[in-house]
Each structure stands twice: as structure tokens, then as C-alpha cells.
MMTF fields as JSON, N, C-alpha, C and O atoms, coordinates in Angstrom:
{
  "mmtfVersion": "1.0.0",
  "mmtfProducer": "UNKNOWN",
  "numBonds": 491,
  "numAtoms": 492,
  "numGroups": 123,
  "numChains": 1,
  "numModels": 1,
  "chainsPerModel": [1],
  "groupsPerChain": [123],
  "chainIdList": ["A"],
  "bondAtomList": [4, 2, 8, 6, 12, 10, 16, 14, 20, 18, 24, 22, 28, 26, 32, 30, 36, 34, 40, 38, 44, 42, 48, 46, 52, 50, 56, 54, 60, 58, 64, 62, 68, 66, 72, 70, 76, 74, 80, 78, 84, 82, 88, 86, 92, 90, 96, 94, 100, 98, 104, 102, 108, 106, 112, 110, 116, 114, 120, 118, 124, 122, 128, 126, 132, 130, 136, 134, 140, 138, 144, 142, 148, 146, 152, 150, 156, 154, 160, 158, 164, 162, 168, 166, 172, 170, 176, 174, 180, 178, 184, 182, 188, 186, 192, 190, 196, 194, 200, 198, 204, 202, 208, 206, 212, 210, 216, 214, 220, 218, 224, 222, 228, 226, 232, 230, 236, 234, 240, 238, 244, 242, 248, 246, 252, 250, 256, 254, 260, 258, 264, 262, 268, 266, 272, 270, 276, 274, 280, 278, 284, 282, 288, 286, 292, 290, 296, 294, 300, 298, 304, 302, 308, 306, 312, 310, 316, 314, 320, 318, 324, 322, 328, 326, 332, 330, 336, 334, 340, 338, 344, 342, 348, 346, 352, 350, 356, 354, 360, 358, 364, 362, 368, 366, 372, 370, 376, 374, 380, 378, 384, 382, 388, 386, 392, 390, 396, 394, 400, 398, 404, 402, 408, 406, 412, 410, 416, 414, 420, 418, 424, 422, 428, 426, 432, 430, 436, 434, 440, 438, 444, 442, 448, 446, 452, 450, 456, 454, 460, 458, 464, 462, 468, 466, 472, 470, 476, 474, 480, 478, 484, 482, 488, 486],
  "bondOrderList": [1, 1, 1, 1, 1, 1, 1, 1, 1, 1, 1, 1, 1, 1, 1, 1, 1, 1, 1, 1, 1, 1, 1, 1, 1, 1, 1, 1, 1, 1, 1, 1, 1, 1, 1, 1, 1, 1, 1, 1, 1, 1, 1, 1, 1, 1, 1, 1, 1, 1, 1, 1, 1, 1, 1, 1, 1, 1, 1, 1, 1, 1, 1, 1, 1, 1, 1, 1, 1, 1, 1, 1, 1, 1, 1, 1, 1, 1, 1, 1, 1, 1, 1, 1, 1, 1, 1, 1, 1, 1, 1, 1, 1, 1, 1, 1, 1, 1, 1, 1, 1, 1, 1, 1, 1, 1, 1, 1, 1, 1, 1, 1, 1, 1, 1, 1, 1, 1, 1, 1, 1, 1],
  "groupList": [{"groupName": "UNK", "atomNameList": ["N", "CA", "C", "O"], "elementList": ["N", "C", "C", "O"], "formalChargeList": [0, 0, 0, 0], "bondAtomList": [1, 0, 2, 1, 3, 2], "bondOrderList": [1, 1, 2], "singleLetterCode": "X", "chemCompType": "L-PEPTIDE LINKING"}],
  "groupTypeList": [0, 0, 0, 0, 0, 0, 0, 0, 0, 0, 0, 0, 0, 0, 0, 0, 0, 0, 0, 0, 0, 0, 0, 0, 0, 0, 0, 0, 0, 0, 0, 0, 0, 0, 0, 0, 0, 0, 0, 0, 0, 0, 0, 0, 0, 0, 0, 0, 0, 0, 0, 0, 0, 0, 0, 0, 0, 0, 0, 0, 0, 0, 0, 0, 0, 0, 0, 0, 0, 0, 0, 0, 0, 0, 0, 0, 0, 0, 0, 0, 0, 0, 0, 0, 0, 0, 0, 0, 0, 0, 0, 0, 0, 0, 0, 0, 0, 0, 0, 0, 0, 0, 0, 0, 0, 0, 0, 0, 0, 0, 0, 0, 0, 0, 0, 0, 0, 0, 0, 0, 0, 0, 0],
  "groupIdList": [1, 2, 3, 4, 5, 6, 7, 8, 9, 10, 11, 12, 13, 14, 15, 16, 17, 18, 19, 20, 21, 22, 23, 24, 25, 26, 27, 28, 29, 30, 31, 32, 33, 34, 35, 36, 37, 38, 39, 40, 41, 42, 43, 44, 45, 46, 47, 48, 49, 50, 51, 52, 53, 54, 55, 56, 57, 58, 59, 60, 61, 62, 63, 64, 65, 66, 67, 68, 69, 70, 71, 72, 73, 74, 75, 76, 77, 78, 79, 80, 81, 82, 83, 84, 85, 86, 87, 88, 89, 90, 91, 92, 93, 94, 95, 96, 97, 98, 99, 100, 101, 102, 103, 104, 105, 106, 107, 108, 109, 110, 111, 112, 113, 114, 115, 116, 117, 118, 119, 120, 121, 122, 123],
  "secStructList": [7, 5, 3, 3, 3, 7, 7, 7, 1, 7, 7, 4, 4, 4, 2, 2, 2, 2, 2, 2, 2, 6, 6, 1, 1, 1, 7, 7, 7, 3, 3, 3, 3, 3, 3, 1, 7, 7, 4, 4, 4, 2, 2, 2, 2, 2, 2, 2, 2, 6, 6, 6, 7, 3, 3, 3, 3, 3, 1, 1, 7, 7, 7, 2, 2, 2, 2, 2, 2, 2, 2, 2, 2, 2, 2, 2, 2, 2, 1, 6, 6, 7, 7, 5, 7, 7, 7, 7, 6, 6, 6, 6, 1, 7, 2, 2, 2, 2, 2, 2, 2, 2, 2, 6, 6, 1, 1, 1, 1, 7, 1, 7, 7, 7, 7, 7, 7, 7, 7, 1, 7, 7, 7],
  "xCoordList": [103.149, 102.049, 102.346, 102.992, 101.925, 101.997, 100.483, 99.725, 100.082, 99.006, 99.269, 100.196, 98.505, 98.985, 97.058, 95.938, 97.693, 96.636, 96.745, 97.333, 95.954, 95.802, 95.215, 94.716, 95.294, 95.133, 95.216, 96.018, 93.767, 93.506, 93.026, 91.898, 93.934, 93.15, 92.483, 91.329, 93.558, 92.949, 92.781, 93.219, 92.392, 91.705, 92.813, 93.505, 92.587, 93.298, 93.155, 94.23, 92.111, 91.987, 92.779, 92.57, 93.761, 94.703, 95.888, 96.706, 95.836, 97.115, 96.855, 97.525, 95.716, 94.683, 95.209, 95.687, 94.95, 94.715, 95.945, 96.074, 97.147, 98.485, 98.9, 99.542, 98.186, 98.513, 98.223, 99.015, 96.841, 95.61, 96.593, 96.707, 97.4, 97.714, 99.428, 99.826, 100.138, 100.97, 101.456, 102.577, 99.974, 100.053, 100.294, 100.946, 99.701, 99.662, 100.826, 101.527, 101.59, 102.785, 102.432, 103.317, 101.254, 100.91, 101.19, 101.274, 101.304, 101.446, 103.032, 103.79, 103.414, 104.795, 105.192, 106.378, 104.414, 104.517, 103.436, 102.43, 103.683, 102.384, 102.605, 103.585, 102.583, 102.348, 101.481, 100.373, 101.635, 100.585, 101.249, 102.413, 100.408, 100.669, 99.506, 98.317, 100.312, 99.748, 99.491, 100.339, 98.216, 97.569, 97.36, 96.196, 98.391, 98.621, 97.48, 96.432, 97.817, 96.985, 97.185, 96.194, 98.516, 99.006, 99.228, 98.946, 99.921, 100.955, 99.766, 100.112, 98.677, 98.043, 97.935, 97.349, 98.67, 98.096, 99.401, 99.777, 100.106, 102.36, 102.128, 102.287, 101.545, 101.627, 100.936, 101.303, 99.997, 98.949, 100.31, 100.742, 100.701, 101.248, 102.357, 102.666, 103.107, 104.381, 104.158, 105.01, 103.027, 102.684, 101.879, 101.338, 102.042, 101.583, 102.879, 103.182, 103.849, 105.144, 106.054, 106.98, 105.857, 106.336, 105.954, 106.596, 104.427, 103.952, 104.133, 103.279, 105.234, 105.837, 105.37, 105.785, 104.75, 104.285, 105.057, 105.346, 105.676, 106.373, 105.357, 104.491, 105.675, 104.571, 105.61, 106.836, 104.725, 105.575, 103.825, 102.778, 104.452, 103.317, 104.153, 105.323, 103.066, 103.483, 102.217, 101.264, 103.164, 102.131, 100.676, 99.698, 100.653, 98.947, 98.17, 98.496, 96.713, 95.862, 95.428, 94.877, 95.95, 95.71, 94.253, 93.684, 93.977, 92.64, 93.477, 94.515, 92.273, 92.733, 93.525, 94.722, 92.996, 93.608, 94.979, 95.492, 95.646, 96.764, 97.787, 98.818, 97.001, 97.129, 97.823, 99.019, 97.169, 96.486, 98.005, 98.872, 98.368, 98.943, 100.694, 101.599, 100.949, 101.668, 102.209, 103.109, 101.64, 101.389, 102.076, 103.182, 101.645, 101.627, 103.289, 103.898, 103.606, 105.018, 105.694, 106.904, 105.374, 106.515, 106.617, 107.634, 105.685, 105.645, 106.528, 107.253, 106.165, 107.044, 108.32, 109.107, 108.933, 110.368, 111.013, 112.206, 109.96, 110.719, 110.064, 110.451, 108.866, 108.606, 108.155, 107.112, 108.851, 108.595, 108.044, 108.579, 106.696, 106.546, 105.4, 104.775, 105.123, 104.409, 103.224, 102.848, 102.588, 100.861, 100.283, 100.51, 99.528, 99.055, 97.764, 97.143, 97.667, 96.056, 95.521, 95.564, 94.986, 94.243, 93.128, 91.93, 94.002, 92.37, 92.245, 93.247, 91.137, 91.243, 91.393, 91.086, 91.844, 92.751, 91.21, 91.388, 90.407, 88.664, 88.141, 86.941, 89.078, 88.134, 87.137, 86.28, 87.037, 86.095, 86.61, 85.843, 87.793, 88.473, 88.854, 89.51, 88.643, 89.159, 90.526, 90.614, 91.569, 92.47, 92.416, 93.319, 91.25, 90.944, 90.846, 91.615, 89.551, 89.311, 89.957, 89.475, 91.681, 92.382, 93.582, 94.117, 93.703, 94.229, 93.712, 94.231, 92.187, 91.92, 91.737, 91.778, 91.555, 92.212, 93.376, 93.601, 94.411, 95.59, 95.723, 96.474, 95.217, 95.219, 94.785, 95.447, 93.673, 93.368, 94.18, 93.454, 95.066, 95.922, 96.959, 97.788, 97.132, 98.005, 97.475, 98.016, 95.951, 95.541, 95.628, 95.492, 95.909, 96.707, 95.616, 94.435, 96.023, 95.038, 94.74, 94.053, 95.43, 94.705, 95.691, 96.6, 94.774, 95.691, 95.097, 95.736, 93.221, 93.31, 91.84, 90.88, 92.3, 90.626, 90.299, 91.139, 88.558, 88.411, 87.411, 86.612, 87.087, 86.65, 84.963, 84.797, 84.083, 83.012, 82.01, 81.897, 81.577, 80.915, 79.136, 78.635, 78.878, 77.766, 76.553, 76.719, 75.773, 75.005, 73.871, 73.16, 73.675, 72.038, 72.658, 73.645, 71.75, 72.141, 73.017, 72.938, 73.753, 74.984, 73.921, 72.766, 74.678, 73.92, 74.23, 73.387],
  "yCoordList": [110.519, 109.638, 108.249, 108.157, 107.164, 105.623, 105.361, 105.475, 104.959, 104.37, 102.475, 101.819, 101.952, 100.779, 100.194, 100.629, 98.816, 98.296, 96.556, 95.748, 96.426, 94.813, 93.985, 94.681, 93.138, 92.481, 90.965, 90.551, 90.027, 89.497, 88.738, 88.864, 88.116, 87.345, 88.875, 89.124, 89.657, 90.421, 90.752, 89.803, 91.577, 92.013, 93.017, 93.535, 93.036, 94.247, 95.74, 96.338, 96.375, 97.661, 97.565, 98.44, 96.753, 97.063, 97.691, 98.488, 97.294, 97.852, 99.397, 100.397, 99.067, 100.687, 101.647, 102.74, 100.738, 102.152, 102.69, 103.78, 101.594, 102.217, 103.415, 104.452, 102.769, 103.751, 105.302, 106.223, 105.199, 106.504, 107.406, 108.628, 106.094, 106.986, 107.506, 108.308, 106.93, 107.416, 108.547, 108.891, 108.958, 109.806, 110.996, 111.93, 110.98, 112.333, 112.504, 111.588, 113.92, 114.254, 113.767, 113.158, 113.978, 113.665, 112.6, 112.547, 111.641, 109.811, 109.927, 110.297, 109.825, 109.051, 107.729, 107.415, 107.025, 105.162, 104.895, 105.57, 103.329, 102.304, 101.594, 101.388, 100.674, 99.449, 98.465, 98.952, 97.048, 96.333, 95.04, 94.688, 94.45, 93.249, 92.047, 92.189, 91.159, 89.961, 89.415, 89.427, 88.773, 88.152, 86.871, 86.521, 86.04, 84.352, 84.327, 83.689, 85.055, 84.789, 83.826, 83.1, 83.248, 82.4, 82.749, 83.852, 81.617, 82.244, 82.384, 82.553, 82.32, 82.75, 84.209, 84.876, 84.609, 86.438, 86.718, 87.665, 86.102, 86.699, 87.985, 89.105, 87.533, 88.65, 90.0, 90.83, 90.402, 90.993, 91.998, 93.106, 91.147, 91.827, 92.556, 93.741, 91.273, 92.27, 93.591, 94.479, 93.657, 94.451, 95.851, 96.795, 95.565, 96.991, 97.007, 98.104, 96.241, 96.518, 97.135, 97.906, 96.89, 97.886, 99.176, 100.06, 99.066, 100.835, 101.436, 102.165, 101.192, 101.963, 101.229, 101.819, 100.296, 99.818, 99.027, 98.104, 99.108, 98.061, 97.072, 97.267, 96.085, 94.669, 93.873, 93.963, 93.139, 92.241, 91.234, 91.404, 90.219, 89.347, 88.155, 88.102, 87.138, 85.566, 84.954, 85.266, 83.699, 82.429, 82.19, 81.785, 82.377, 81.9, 82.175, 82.025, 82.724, 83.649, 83.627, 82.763, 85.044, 84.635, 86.157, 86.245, 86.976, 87.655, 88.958, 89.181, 89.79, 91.475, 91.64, 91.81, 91.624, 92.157, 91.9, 92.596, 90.647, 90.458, 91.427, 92.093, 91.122, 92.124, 93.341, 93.604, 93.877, 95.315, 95.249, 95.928, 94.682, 94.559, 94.167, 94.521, 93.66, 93.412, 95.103, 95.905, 95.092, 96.747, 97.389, 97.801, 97.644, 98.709, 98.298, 99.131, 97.255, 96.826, 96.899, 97.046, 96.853, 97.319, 99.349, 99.94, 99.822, 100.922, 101.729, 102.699, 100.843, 101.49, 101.265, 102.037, 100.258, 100.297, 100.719, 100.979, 100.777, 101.566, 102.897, 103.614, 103.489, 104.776, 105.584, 106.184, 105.829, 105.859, 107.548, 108.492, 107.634, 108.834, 109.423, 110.404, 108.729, 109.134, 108.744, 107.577, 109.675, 108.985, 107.907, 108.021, 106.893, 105.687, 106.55, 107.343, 105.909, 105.923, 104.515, 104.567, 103.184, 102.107, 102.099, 102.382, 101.651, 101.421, 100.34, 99.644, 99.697, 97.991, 97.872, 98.783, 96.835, 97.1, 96.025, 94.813, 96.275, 96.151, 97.094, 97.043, 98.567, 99.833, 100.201, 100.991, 99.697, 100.437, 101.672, 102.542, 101.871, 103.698, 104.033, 103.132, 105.016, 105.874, 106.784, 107.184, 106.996, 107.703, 109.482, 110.243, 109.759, 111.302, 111.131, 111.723, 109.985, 110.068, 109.68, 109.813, 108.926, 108.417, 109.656, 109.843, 110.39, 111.6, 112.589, 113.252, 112.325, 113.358, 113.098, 114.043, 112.05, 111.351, 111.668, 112.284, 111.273, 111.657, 112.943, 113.148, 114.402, 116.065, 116.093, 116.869, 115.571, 115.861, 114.986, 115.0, 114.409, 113.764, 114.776, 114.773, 116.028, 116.53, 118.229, 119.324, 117.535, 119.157, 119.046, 117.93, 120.126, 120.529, 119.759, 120.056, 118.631, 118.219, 116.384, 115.45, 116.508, 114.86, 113.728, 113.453, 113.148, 111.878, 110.817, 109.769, 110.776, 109.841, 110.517, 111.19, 109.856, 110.258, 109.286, 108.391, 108.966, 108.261, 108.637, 109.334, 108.431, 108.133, 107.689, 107.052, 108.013, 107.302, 107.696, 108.879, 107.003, 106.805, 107.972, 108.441, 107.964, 109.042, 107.89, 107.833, 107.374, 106.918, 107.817, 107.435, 108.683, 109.456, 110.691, 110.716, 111.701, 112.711, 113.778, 113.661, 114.694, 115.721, 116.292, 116.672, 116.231, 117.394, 118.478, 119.136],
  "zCoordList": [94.555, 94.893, 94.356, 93.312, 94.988, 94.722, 94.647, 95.61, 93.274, 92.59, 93.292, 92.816, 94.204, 94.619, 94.094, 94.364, 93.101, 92.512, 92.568, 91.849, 93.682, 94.019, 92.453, 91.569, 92.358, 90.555, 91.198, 92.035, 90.325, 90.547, 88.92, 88.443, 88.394, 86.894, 86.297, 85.949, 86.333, 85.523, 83.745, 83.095, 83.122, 81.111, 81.251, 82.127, 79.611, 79.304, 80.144, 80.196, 80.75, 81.496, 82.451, 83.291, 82.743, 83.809, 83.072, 83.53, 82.124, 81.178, 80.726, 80.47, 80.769, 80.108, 80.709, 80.407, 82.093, 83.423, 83.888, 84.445, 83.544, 83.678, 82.596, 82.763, 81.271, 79.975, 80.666, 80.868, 80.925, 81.576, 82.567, 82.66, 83.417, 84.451, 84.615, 85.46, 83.742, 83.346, 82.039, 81.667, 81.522, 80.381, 81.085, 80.619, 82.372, 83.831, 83.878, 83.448, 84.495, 84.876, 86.352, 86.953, 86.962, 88.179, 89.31, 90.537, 88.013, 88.474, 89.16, 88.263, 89.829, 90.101, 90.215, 90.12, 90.386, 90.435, 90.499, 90.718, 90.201, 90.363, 90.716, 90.0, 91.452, 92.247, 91.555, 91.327, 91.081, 91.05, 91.766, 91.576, 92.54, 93.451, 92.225, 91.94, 91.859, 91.48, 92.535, 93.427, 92.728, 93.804, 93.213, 93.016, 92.868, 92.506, 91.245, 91.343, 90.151, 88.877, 88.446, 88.368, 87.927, 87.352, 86.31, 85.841, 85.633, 84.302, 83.098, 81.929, 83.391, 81.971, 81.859, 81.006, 82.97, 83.144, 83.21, 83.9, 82.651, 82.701, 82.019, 82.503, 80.267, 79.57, 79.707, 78.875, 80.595, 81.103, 81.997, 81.68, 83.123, 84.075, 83.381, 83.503, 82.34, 81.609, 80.868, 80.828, 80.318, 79.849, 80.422, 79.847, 81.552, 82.783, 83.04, 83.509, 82.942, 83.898, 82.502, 82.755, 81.502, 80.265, 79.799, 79.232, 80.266, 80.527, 81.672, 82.175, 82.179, 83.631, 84.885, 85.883, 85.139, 86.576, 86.952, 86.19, 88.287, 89.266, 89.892, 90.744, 89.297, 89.219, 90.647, 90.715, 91.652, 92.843, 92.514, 91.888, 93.394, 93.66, 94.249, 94.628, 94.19, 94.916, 93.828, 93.115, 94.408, 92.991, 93.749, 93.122, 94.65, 94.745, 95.409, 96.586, 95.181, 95.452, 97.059, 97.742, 97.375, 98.899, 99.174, 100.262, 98.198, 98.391, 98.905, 99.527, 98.196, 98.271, 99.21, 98.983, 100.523, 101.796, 102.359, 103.235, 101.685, 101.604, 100.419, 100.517, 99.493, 97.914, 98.749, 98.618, 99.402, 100.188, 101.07, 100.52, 102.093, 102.616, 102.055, 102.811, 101.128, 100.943, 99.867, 100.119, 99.203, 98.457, 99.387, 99.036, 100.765, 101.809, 102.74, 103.412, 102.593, 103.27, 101.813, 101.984, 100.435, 99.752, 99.576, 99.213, 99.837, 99.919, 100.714, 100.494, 101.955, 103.686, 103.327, 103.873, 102.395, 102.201, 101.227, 101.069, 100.454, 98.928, 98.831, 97.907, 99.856, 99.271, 100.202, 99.943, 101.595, 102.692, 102.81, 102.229, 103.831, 103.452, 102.685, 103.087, 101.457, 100.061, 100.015, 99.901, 100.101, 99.795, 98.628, 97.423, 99.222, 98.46, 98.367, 99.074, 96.955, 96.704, 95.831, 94.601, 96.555, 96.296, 94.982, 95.02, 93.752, 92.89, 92.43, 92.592, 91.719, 91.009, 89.761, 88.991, 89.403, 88.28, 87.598, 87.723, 87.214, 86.634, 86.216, 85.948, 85.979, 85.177, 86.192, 85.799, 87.739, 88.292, 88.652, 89.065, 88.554, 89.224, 87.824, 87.301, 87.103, 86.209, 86.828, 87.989, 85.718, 86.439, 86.498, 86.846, 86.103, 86.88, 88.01, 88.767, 88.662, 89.6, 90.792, 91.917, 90.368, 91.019, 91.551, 92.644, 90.173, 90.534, 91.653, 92.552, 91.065, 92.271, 93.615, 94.403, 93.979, 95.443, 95.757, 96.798, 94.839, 95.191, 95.304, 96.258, 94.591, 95.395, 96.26, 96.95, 97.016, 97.977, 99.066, 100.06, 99.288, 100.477, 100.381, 101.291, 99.046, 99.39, 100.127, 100.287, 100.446, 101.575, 102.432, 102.932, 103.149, 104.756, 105.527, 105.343, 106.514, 107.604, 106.881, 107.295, 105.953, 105.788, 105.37, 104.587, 106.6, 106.755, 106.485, 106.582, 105.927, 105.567, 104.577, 104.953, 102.898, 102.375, 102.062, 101.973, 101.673, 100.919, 100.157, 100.783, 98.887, 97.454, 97.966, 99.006, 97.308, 97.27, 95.806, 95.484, 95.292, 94.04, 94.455, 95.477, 93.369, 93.595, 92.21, 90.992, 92.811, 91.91, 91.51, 90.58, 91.95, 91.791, 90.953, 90.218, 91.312, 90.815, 91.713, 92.936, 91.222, 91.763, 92.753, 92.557, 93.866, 94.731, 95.243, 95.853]
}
């Protein structure tokens, strides 16, 4: 699985979430696309890219969907094949819950899941 995480001027929980998600035998890569932070966020990125993450980007902020896209053309050439699973590098995805996205792309019939948050109570 490819953990692909668009990053934008991001805090320390991006570093977290690489720690989180590389403690897993589960994780096989990470992806983080700098989306033109600028150099006040060098040490941020180096430091996800020293806890195992393959960091790419460009100098200047062109917004998620490019983030998104560019993620997805380094994927097709370096990891052809392998299920992505999209989280933000803001502590809004925990890496259980990133894991468990990623088991379920590996059940028979799916080609595409997605994740949705539960604000109320379990039903």
C-alpha cells in the first residue's frame, strides 16, 4: 500500500503520522507531496523524509488537487499497480484508520473505497 499525503505549511503531526504509520508492518510507503510550503517547512519535510517518507514537491502552492495529482503520476511510475490510500498530513486521519482503508482495497471486488467520519453515535 502507498500512504499518499498532500502537505500544505504543515506542524509537527505530519511527522507524527509518519512515526504512527511506519511503526505498522502494514505501511509499505509514504508519499508526501510538498505543495510550495517554502523553506520554513524544509525541516518539517526532512524530518518525515528521515522517518521513512518519500517527500517530492515544487516551490509554489498550487492547492490539494494538484498535491493529489501529482502524488498519483508519481505513483503510476514508481508503484504501478498498488493501492493508494489519501490522508492529510493535519492529524485529521489517524493511522488505524488509514490502515484500515488500506484492508479493505485489499477485498475481493474493490476498486474504489472511501472513508467517512461518523460524528453521532455507532449504529
Amino acid at each position: 500500500m502507498l500512504v499518499l499525503i498532500p502537505s500544505f505549511q504543515p506542524d509537527r503531526r505530519l511527522v507524527e503520522l509518519v512515526d504512527d504509520l511506519r511503526a505498522h508492518p502494514d505501511t509499505s510507503d509514504i508519499l508526501i507531496v510538498n505543495d510550495g510550503s517554502g523553506p520554513d517547512y524544509s525541516a518539517l519535510f526532512a524530518a518525515a523524509a528521515a522517518a521513512g517518507a518519500t517527500v517530492i514537491g515544487y516551490p509554489d502552492n498550487r492547492g490539494k488537487g494538484h498535491a493529489l495529482r501529482a502524488g498519483f503520476t508519481w505513483a503510476i511510475a514508481n508503484r504501478p499497480g498498488e493501492p493508494v490510500v489519501c490522508a492529510d498530513s493535519d492529524g485529521q486521519h489517524a493511522a488505524a484508520d488509514i490502515r484500515a482503508v488500506a484492508r479493505a482495497t485489499a477485498l475481493p471486488g474493490a476498486g474504489l473505497v472511501l472513508g467517512t467520519r461518523n460524528f453521532g453515535s455507532p449504529r
